[in-house]
C-alpha positions in Angstrom: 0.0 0.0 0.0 1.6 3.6 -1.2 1.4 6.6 1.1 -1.0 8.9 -0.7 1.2 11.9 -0.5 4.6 11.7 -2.3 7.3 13.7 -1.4 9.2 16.3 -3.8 12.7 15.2 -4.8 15.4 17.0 -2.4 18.1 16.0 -5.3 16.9 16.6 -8.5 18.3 14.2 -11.3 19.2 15.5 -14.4 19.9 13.2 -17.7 22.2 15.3 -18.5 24.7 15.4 -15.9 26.0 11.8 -15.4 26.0 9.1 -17.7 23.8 6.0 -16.7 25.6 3.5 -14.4 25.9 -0.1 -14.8 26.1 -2.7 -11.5 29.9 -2.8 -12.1 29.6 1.3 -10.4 27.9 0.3 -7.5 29.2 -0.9 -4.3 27.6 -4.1 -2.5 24.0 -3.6 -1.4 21.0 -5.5 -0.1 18.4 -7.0 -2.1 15.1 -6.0 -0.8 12.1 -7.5 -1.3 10.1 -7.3 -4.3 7.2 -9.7 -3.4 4.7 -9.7 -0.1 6.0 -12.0 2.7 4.1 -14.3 5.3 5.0 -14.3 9.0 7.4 -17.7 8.5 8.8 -15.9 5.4 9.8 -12.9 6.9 10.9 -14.3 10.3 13.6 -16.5 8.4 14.9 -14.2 6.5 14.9 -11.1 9.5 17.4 -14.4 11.4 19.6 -14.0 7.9 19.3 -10.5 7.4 17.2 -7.6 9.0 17.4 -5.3 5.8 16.4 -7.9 3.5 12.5 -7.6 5.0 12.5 -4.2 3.6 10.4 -4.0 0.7 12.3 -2.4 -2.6 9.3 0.2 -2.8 10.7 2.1 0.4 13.8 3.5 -1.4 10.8 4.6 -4.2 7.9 5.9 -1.8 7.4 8.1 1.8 6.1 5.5 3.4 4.7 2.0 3.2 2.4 -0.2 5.3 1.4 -3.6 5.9 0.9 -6.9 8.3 3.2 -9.3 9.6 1.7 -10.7 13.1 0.8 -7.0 13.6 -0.1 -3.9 11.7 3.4 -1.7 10.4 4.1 1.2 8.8 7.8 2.2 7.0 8.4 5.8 7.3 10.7 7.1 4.4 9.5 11.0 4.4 11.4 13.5 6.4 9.0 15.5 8.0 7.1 12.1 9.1 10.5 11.3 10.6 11.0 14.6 12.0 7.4 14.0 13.9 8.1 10.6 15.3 11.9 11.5 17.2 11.2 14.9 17.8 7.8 16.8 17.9 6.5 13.6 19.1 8.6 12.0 20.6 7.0 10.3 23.7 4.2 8.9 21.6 6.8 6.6 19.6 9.2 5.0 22.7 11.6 2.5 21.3 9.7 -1.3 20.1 9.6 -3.9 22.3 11.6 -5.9 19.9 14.5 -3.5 20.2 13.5 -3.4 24.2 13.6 -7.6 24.2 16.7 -7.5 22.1 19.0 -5.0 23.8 18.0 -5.2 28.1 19.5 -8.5 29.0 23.2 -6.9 27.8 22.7 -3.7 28.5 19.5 -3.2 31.1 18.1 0.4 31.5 20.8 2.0 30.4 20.4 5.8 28.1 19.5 3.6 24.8 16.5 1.5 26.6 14.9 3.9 28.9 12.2 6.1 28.4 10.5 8.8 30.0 11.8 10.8 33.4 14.2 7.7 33.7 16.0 8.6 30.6 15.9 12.3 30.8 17.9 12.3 34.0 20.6 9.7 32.5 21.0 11.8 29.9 21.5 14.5 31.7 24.1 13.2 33.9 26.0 11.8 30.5 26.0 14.7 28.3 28.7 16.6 29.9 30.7 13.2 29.5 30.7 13.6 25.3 31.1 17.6 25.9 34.1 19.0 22.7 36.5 19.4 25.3 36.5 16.4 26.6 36.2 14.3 23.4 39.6 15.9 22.4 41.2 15.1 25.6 40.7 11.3 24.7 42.3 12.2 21.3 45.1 11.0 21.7 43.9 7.4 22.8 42.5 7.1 19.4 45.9 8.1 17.8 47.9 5.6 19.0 45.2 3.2 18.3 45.6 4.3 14.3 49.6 3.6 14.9 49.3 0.5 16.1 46.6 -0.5 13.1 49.4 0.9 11.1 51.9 -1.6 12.4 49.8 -4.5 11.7 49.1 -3.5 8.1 52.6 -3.3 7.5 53.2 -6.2 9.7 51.0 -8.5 7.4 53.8 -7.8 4.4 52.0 -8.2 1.1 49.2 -10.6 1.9 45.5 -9.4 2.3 44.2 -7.9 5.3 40.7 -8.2 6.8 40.3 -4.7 7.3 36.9 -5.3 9.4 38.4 -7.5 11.7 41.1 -4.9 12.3 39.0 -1.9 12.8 37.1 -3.9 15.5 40.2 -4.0 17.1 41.5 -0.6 16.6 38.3 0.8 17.9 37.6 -1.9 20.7 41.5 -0.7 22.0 40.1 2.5 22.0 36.5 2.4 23.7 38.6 0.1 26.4 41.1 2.4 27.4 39.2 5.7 27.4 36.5 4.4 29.1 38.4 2.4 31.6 42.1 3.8 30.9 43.4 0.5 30.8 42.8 -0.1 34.3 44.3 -3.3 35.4 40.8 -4.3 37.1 39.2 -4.0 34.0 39.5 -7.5 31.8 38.5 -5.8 28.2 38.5 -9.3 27.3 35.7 -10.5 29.4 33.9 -7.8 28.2 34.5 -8.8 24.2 33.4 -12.1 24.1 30.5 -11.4 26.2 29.5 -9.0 23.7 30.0 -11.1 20.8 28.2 -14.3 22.2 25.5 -12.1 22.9 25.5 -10.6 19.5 25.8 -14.1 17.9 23.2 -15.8 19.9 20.6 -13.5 21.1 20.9 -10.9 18.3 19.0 -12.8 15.9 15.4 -11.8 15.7 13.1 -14.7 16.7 9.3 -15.1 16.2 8.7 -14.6 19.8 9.9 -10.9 19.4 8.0 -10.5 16.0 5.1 -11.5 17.4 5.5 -9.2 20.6 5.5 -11.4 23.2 6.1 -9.8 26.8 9.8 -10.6 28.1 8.9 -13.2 30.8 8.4 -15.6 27.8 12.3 -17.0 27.3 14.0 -16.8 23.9 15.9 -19.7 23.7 19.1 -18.2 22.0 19.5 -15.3 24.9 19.4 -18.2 27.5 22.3 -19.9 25.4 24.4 -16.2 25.6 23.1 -15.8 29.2 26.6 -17.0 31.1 28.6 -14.8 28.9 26.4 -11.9 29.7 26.4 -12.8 33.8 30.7 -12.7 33.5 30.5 -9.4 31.6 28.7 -7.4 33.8 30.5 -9.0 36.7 33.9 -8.1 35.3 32.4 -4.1 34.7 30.4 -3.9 37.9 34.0 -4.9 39.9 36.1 -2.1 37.5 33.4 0.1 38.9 33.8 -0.3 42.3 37.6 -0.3 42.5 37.4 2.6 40.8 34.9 4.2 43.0 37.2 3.2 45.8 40.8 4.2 44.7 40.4 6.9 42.0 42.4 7.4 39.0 45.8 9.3 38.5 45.5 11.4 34.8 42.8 12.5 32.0 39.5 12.0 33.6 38.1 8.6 31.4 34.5 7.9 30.8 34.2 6.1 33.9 35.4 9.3 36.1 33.3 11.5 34.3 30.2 9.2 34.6 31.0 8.8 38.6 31.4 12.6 39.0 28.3 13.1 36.7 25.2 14.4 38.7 21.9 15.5 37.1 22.4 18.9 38.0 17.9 19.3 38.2 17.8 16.6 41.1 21.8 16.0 42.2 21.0 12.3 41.4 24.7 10.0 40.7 24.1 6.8 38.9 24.3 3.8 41.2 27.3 0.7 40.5 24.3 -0.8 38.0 23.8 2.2 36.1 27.3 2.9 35.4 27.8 -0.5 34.4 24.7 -0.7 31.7 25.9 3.0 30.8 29.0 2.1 30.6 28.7 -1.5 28.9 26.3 0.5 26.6 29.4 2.8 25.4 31.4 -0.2 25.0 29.1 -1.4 22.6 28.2 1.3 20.7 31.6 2.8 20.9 33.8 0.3 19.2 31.1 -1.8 16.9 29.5 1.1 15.3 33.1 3.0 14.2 34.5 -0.1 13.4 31.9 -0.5 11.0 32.2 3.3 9.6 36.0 2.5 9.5 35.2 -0.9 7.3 32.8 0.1 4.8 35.0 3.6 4.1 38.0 1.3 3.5 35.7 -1.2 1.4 34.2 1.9 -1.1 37.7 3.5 -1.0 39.5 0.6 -2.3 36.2 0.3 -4.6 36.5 4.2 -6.1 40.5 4.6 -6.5 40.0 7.9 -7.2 38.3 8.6 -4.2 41.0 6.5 -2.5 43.7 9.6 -4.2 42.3 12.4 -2.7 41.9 11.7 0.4 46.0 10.0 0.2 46.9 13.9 -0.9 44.4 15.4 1.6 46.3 13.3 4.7 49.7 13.3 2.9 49.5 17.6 2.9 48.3 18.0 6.4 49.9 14.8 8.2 53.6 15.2 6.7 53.8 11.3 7.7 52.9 11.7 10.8 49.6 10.1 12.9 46.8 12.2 13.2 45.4 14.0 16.0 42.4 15.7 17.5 43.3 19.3 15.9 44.4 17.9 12.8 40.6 17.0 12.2 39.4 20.2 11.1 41.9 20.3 8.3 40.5 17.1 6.9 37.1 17.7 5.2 37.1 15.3 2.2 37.9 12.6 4.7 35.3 13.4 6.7 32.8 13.1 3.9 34.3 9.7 3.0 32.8 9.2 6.7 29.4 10.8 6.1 29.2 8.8 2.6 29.9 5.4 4.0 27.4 5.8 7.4 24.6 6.7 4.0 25.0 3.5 2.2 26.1 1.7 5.4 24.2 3.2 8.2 25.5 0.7 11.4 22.1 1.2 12.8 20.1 0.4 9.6 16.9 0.3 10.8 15.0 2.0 14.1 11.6 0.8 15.5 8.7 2.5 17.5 5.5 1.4 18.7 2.8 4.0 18.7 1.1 4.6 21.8 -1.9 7.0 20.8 -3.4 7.7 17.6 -2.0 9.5 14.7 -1.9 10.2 11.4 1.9 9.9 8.9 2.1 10.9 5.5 -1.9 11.4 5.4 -2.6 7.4 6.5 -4.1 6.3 10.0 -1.9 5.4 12.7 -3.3 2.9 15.4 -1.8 2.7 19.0 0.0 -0.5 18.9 1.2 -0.2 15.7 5.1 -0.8 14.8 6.3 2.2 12.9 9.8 1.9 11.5 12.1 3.8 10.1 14.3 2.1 7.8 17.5 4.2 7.4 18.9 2.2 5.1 16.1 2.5 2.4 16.0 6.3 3.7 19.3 6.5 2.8 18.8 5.4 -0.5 15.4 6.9 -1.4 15.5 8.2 -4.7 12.8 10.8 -3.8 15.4 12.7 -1.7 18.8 11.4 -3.3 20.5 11.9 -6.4 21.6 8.2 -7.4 21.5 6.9 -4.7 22.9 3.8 -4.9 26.4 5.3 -6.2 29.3 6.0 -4.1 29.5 10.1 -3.8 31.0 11.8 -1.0 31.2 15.0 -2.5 26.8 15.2 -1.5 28.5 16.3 1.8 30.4 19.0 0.5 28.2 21.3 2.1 26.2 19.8 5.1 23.6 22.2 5.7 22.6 21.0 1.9 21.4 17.9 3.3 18.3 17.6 4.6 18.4 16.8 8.1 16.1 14.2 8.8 17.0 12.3 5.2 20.0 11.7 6.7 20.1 9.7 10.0 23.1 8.0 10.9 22.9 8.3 14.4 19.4 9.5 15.3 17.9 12.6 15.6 15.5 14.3 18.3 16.8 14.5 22.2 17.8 10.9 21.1 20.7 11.6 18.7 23.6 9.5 19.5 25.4 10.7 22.5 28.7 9.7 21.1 28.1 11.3 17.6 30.9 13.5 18.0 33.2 11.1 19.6 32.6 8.5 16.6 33.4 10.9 14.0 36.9 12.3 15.7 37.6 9.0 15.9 36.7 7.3 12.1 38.7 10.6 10.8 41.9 10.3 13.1 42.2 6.5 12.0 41.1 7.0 8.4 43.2 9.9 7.8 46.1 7.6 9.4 45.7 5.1 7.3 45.2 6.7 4.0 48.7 8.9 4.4 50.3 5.8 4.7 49.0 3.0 2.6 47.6 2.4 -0.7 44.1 -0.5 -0.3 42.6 -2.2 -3.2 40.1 -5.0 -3.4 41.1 -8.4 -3.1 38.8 -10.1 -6.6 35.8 -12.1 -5.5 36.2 -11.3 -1.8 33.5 -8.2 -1.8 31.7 -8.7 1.5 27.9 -9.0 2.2 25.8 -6.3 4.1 24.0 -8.1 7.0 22.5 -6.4 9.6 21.4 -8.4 12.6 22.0 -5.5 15.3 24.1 -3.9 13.1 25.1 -3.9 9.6 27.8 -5.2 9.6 29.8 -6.4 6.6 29.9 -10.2 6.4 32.9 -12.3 5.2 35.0 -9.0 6.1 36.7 -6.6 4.0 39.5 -8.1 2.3 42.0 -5.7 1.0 45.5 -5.6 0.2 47.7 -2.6 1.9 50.4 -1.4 -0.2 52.7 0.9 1.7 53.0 4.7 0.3 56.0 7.1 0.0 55.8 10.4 1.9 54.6 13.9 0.8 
C-alpha cells in the first residue's frame, strides 16, 4: 500500500549530468524485497538478514504499510521522521523488539529507557561527550591508528581483513578511554561477552516478532546468558575499585560518569547504572566505528580515485605523521568519506517504535499498537530525496547544511541523537586519515563482503583488501 502523498525530490536528477551507471559502479547492497511476505517468510529471513524484509518500494515511496503478526508502517519521508523522534517523541518510545533485544546486555541504560528515567541519564552523560573532553581522549584514538598501522605493515604483502582490524583498533580505543586501561578492567571478558551475545541473542526470533512480553524465554538469549552474567560482573567490579581508589591522569568515561550528577535533582548513577551505561558505550563505541571505519576502506579501495584524494588530503596535512584531535578540522574530504559510508552503510540500519496514541503519517491512520519503522537504510537510498542513490558520492556532503536533516540519519535525531556522535566521527577521521597517508588499499577479486545487519550492519565475510605501503609527501 503507497502513502498517498509523495514527497518532492530533495536531489533533482538531471539526464544530462551523469552518464547511466551499470552494476559494475555500484558498491555491494542488499536485495530488498520485491514480493509480499508471510510471517514464516519474513521471520527466516529477518534471522539471515534484518534489511532484507524491507520492501524495494521504500527506497521509491514516503512510506509504506502492511501486516506481519501486527499492523506496520515504513516511514521514508522527512517531515514524518522529524514527527516521530522529535515533535513527538513520547508517543513513539523505542519497540519492544528492540527493548527484548538490547535489556538483557545492556539493562536500562540511556538507549533502553524512556521517560523521566532517561531524561535524568541523559543528563548526567551529556557533559561526558562535551568537545573538550572528546579531544582530551584524542590521543587514545591516535595511538590506536599507529598501532593498526603496524599490523598493516606487519601482514607484508598478503590481504588484510580490514573489518576485523577496525574492530580491534576501535575496541583498543573504547577500552582504554572508558576504563584507561585499568588493570581491574578485563576488556576481554567484556568482548566475548558481547559477541556471544550478538551471535546468539541478536538474531530476531518469532517470539519478538510476534510481541510477546519478556517473561516468555528466547531460547538463543538463554544460550548467551553466562557470557552476559561474566561481563557485567567483570564491569560492575572495574566500577567499584574505581569508586574506591580513584584514577591518576585525564579524567576517562568512567570518572566523568562517577562525578556526573543530574544537576535538576543531584542524582549520581548507582554501580548498576554505570555498568549498563558504561557497557552501553562499549558497545556502541567500538562496533558502530569499526563499521564506519570498514565500509569507508571497502568503497575507498572500490572508487581509486576517491581512494587519491583523500591520500593527498592526509599526505598535505599529516607530513607522515599520525593524526590527532586538531588535525581533524583540516581534513574535510575525509570526513565526507565518513558521512558517505554511514549513508550507504548506516551501522544502525533500521529503528523501531511502537505508537502509543493515535496518529496520522504521511496522510494514512496510525493505530496505538502499531510498529512504525524507520528504515534508514532505504531512507538513505530513497530516490525521492537522493541523487543516485545507490552510487558511491562523497562530495553530496560538500556542504552539510545541503542535506536535509532528517533524510540523513546515521545516528538518530531528536533529544535521542547518538550521544557519542561526536566522539565517533573524531575517531573514524583520526584512523582513516592515518591510514590513508600511509597506505595504498585495493580489493582483493571475488572477496566483496555482504551487508548483513542483525544488530548492526555489519559487513559479512570481512573486507579483504591488500595494503600497499605509500612514499611520503
Amino acid at each position: 500500500m503507497i502513502c498517498p502523498r509523495a514527497c518532492q525530490p530533495l536531489y533533482q536528477r538531471h539526464a544530462n549530468e551523469r552518464p547511466l551507471m551499470t552494476s559494475a559502479d555500484i558498491p555491494v547492497r542488499v536485495p530488498l524485497v520485491t514480493q509480499p511476505m508471510g510471517i514464516w517468510a519474513s521471520l527466516q529471513a529477518a534471522r539471515h538478514n534484518v534489511l532484507s524484509i524491507i520492501p524495494d518500494i521504500a527506497t521509491k515511496q514516503p512510506m509504506v504499510s502492511g501486516r506481519t503478526g501486527k499492523r506496520w508502517h515504513m516511514v521514508m519521508d522527512p517531515d514524518a521522521i522529524r514527527h516521530i523522534l522529535l515533535e513527538n517523541l513520547d508517543d513513539y518510545p523505542k519497540s519492544l523488539v528492540t527493548k527484548n533485544l538490547l535489556r538483557p546486555a545492556i539493562g536500562e541504560s540511556l538507549f533502553i529507557a524512556e521517560g523521566a528515567h532517561w531524561r535524568w541519564q541523559r543528563r548526567v552523560a551529556a557533559p561526558v561527550f562535551s568537545h573538550r573532553n572528546v579531544m582530551n581522549l584524542a590521543p587514545i584514538m591516535t595511538a590506536a591508528a599507529e598501532r593498526s598501522c603496524e599490523r598493516i605493515a606487519a601482514a607484508g604483502p598478503r590481504a588484510v581483513d580490514m573489518a576485523a582490524d577496525m574492530v580491534r583498533t576501535t575496541f583498543d580505543v573504547i577500552a582504554d578511554v572508558t576504563f584507561s586501561g585499568d588493570g581491574m578492567f578485563d576488556s576481554d571478558a567484556v568482548h566475548r561477552g558481547i559477541d556471544a551475545y550478538i551471535a546468539e541473542a541478536g538474531r530476531i526470533s518469532l517470539f519478538d516478532i510476534m510481541g510477546f512480553p519478556d517473561w516468555v524465554p528466547r531460547p538463543g538469549r538463554i544460550l548467551a546468558g553466562g557470557a552476559v552474567k561474566e561481563m557485567k560482573r567483570v564491569a560492575d567490579e572495574a566500577v567499584e575499585a574505581r569508586r574506591n581508589r580513584g584514577h591518576a591522569g585525564v579524567p576517562d568515561l568512567l570518572d566523568l560518569l562517577l562525578e556526573g550528577e543530574d544537576p535538576e535533582t543531584k542524582r549520581r548513577m548507582n554501580t548498576a547504572e554505570l555498568r549498563d551505561n558504561l557497557l552501553t558505550f562499549i558497545v556502541a563505541g567500538h562496533e558502530t566505528t569499526a563499521l564506519t571505519l570498514a565500509w569507508s576502506l571497502y568503497l575507498c579501495a572500490f572508487d581509486q580515485e576517491v581512494q587519491g584524494r583523500a591520500h593527498a588530503e592526509a599526505q598535505t596535512v599529516l607530513q607522515g605523521r599520525a593524526a590527532t584531535g586538531a588535525d581533524v578540522a583540516k581534513l574535510p574530504f575525509i570526513r565526507m568519506i565518513a558521512d558517505e559510508a554511514l549513508r550507504l552503510y548506516p551501522p544502525a540500519g533500521m529503528i523501531s517504535r511502537t505508537a502509543m496514541a493515535n496518529d496520522t503519517l504521511c496522510g494514512r491512520e496510525i493505530r496505538k499498537g502499531d510498529t512504525v519503522i524507520v528504515p534508514i537504510y532505504a531512507l538513505h537510498r530513497n530516490v525521492q530525496l537522493w541523487d543516485d542513490p545507490d552510487a558511491f558520492r562523497p562530495d553530496r556532503f560538500a556542504d552539510r547544511k545541503a542535506v536535509p536533516r532528517y533524510a540523513y540519519l546515521p545516528f538518530g535525531d531528536g533529544p535521542r541523537i547518538c550521544i557519542g556522535a561526536s566522539f565517533a566521527l573524531q575517531e573514524a577521521v583520526i584512523i582513516l586519515a592515518t591510514l590513508f597517508s600511509r597506505f595504498r588499499f585495493t580489493p582483493v577479486q571475488g572477496r566483496d563482503p555482504d551487508p548483513v545487519m542483525i544488530i548492526t550492519l555489519r559487513p559479512q565475510g570481512g573486507v579483504w583488501l591488500e595494503a600497499e605501503p605509500l612514499g611520503g609527501p
